[in-house]
DOFISE-155492 format. One record per atom (N, C-alpha, C, O, CB): z, y negated, x; residue in three letters. Coordinates in steps of 0.001 Angstrom, whole numbers, padded with zeros to 6 digits, always signed. Atoms other than C-alpha are relative to their C-alpha. Glycine has a CB too. Layout:
# DOFISE-155492
ZYXAla...
END
This chain:
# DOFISE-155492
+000691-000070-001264Unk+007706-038149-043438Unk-000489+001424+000277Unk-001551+001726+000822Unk+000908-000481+001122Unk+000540-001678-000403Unk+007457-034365-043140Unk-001002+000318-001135Unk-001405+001473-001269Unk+001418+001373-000038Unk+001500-000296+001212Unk+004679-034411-046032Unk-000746-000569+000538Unk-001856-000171+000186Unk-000140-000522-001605Unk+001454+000678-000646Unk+002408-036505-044064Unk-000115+001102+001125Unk-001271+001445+001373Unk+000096-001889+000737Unk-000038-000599-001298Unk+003084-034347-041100Unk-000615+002186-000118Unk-001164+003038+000580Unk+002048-000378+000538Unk+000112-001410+000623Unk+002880-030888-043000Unk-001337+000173+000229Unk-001411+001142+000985Unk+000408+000207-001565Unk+001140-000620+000240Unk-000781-030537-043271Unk-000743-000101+001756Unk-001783+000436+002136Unk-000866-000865-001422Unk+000508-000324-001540Unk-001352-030934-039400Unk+000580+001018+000785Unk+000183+001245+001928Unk+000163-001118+000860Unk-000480-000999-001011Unk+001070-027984-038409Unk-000810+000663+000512Unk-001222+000580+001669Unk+000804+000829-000360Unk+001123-001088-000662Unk-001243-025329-038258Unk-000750-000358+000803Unk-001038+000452+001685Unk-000878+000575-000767Unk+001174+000572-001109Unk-003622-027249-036329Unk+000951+000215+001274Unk+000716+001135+002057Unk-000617-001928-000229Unk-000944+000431-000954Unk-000489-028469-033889Unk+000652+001932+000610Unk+001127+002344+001668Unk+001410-001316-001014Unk-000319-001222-000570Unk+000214-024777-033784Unk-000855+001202+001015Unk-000668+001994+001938Unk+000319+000518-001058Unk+001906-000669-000727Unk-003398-023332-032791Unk+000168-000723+001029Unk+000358-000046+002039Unk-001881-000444-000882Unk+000350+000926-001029Unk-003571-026182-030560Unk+000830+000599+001487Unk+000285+000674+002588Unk+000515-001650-000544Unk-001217-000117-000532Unk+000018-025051-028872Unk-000811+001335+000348Unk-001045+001525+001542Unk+001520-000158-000889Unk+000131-001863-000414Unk-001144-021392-028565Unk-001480-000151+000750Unk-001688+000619+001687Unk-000124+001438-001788Unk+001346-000077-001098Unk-004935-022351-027057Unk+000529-000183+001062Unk+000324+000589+001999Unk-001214-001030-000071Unk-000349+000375-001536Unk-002900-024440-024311Unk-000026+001384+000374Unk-000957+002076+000788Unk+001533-000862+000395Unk-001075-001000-000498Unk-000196-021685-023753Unk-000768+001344+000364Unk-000416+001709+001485Unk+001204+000292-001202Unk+001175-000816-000400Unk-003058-018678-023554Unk-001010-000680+001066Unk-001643+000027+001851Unk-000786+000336-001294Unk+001512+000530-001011Unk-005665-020913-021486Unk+001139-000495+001647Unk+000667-000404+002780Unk-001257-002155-001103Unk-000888-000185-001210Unk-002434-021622-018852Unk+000082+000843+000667Unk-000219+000772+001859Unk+000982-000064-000101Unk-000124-001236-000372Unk-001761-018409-018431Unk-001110+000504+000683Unk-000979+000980+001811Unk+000288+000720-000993Unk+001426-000931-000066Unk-005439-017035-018284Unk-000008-000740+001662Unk-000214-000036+002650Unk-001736-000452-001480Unk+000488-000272-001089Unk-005605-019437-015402Unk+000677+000335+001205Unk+000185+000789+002238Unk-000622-000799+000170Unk-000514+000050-001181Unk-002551-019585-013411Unk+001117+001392+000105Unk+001897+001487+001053Unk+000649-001520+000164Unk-000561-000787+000170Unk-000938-016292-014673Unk-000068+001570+001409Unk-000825+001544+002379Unk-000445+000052-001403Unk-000037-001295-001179Unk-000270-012601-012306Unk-001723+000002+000174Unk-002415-000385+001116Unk+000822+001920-000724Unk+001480-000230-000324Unk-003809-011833-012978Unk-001195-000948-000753Unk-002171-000581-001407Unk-000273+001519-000388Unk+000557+001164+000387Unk-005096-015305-013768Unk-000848-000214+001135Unk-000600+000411+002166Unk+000959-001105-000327Unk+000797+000017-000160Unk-008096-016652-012536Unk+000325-000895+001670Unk-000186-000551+002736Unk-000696-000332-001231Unk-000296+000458-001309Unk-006657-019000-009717Unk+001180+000812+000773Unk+002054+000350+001507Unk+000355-001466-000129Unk-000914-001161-001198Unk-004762-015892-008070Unk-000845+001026-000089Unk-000387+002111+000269Unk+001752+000647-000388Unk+001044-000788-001369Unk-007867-014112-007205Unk-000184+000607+001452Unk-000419+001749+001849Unk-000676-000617+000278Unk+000020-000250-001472Unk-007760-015146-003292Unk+000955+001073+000254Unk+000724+002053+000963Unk+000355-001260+000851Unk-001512-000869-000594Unk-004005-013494-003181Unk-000393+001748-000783Unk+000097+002844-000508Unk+002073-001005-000979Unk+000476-001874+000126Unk-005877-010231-005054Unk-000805+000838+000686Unk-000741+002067+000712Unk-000645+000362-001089Unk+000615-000162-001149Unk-008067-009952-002658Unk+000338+000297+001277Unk-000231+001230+001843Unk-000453-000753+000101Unk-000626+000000-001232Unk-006066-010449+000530Unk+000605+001237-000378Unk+000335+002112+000445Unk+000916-001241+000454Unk-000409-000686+000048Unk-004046-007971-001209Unk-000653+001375+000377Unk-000152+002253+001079Unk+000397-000282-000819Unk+001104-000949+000708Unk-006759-005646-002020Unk-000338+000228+002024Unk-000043+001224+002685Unk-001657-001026-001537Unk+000540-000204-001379Unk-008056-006014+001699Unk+001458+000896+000681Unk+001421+002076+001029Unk-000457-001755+000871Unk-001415-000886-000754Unk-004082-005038+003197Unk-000281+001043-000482Unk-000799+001709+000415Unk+001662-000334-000317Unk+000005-001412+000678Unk-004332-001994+001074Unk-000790+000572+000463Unk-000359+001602+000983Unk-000181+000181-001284Unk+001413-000895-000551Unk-007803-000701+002202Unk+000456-000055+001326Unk-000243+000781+001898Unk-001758-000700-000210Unk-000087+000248-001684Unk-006676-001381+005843Unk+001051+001403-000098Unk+001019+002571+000289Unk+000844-001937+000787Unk-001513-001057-000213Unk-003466+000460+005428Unk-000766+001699-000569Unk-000613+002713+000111Unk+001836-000725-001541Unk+000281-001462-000193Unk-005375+003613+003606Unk-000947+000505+001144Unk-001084+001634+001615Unk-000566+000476-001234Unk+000799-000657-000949Unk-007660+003720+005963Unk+000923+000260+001373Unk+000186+000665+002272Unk-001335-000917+000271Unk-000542-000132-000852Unk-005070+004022+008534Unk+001040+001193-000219Unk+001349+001889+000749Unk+000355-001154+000305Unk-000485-001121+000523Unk-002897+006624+006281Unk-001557+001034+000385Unk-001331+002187+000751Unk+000551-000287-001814Unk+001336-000903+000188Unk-006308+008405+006444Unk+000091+000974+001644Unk+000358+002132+001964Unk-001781-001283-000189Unk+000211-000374-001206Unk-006758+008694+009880Unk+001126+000677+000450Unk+000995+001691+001136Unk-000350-000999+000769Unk-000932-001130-000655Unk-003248+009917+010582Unk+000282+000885-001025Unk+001425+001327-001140Unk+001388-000501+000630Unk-000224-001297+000629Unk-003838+012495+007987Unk-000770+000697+000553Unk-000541+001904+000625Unk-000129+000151-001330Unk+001158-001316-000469Unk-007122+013847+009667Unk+000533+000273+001393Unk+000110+001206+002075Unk-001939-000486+000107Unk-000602-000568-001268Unk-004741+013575+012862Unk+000725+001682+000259Unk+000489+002522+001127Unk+001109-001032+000230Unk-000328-000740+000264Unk-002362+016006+011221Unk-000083+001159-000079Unk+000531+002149+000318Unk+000086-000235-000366Unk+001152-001211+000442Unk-004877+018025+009842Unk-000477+001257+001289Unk-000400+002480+001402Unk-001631-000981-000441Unk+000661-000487-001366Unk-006400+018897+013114Unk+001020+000862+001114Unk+000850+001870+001800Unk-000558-001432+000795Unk-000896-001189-000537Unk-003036+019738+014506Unk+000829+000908-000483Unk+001687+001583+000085Unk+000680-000327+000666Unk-000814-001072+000332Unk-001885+021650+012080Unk-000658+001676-000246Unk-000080+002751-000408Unk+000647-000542-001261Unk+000862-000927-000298Unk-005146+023812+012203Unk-000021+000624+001572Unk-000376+001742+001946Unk-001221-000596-000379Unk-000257-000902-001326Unk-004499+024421+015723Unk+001253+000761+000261Unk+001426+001183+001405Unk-000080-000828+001157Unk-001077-001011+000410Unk-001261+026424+014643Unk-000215+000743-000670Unk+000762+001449-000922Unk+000945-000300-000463Unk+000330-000923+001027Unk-002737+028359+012426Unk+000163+001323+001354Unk+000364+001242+002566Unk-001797-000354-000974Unk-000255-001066-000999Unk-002534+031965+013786Unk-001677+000492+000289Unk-002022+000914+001393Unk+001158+001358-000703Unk+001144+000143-000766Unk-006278+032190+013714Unk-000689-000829+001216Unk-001691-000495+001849Unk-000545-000135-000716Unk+000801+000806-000758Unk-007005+029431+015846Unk+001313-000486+000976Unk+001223-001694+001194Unk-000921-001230-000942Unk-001032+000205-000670Unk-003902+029130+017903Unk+000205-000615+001327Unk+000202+000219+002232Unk+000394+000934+000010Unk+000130+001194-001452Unk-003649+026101+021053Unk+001527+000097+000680Unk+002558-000347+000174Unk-000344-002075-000598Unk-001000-000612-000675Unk-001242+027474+023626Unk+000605-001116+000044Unk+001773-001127-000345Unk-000213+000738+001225Unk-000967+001137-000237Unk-000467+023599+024531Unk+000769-000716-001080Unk+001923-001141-001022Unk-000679-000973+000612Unk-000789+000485+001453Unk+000370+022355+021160Unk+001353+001242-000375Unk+002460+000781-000657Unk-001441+000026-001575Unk-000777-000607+000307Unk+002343+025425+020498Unk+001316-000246+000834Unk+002322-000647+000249Unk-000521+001091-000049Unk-000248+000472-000846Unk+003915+024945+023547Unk+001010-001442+000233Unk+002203-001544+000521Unk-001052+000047+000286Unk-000752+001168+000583Unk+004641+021338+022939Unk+001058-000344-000884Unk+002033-001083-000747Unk-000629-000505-000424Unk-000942-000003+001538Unk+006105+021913+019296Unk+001106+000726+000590Unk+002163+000282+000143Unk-000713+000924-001588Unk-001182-001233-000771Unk+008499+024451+021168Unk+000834-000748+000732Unk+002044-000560+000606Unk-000641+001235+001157Unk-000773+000495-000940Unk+009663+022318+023653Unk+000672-001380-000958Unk+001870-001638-000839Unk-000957-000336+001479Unk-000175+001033+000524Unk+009873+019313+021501Unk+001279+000403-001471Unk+002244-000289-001795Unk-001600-000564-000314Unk-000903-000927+001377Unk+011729+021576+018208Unk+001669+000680+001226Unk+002856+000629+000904Unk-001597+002142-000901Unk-001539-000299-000614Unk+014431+023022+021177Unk+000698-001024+000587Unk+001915-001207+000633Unk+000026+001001+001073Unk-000753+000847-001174Unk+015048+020555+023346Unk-000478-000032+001602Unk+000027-000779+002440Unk+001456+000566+000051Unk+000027-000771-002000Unk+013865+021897+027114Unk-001221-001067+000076Unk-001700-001694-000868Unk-000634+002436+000530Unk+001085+000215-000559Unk+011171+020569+029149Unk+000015+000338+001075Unk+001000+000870+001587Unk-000381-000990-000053Unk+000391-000841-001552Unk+009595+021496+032441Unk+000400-000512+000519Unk+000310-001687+000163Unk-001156+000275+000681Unk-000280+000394-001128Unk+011215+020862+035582Unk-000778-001469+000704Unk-000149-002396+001214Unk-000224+001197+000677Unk+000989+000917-000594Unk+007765+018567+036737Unk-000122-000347-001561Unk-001260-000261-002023Unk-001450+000609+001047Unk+000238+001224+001044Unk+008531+016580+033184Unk+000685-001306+000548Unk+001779-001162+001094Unk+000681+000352-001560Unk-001074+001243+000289Unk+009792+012871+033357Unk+000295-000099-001710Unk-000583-000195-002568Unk-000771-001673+000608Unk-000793+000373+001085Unk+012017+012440+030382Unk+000174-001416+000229Unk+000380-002086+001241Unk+001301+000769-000124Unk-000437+001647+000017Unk+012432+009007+028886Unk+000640+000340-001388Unk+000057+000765-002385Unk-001434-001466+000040Unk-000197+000018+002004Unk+014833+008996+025679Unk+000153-001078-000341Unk+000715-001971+000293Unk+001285+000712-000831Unk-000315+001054+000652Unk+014746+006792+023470Unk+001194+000119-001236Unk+001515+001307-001233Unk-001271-000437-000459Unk-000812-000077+001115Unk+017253+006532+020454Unk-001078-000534-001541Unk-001861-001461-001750Unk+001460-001096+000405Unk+001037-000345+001032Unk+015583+007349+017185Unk+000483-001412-001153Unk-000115-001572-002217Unk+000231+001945-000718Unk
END
């Protein structure tokens, strides 16, 4: 029985490895029907740098107003009060727990 059967392995083996590659290709990580979910992904990501972005040019802006050339009495001011502890008399304090 395995002499009749012998001369179709290779075929039965090709055959086995087109499936097992053409499965994959479609339903694999970066297979063809998980597109939508690379996408959605792809979209979260651009949202989120663009939102890292913006609170870097926030940063930016106040960390140029510490510079000693360009120096913003209220920010300094702020960082001071906020780095010791104190605030003004005409502050309301609200703490929160960090």
């Amino acid at each position: 029985m395995l002499a009749r059967i012998r001369p179709y392995l290779p075929t039965a083996a090709l055959a086995f490895l087109i499936f097992y590659f053409g499965f994959h290709a479609f339903t694999g990580d970066r297979g063809l029907l998980s597109s939508n979910l690379r996408d959605a992904t792809l979209a979260a990501k651009i949202a989120e740098l663009n939102k890292v972005r913006i609170e870097r040019q926030d940063l930016e802006s106040r960390a140029r107003l510490l510079r000693d050339t360009s120096l913003s009495a209220d920010l300094l001011e702020e960082r001071a009060r906020s780095l010791l502890g104190f605030a003004d008399p005409r502050d309301y304090v609200i703490r929160v727990k960090p």
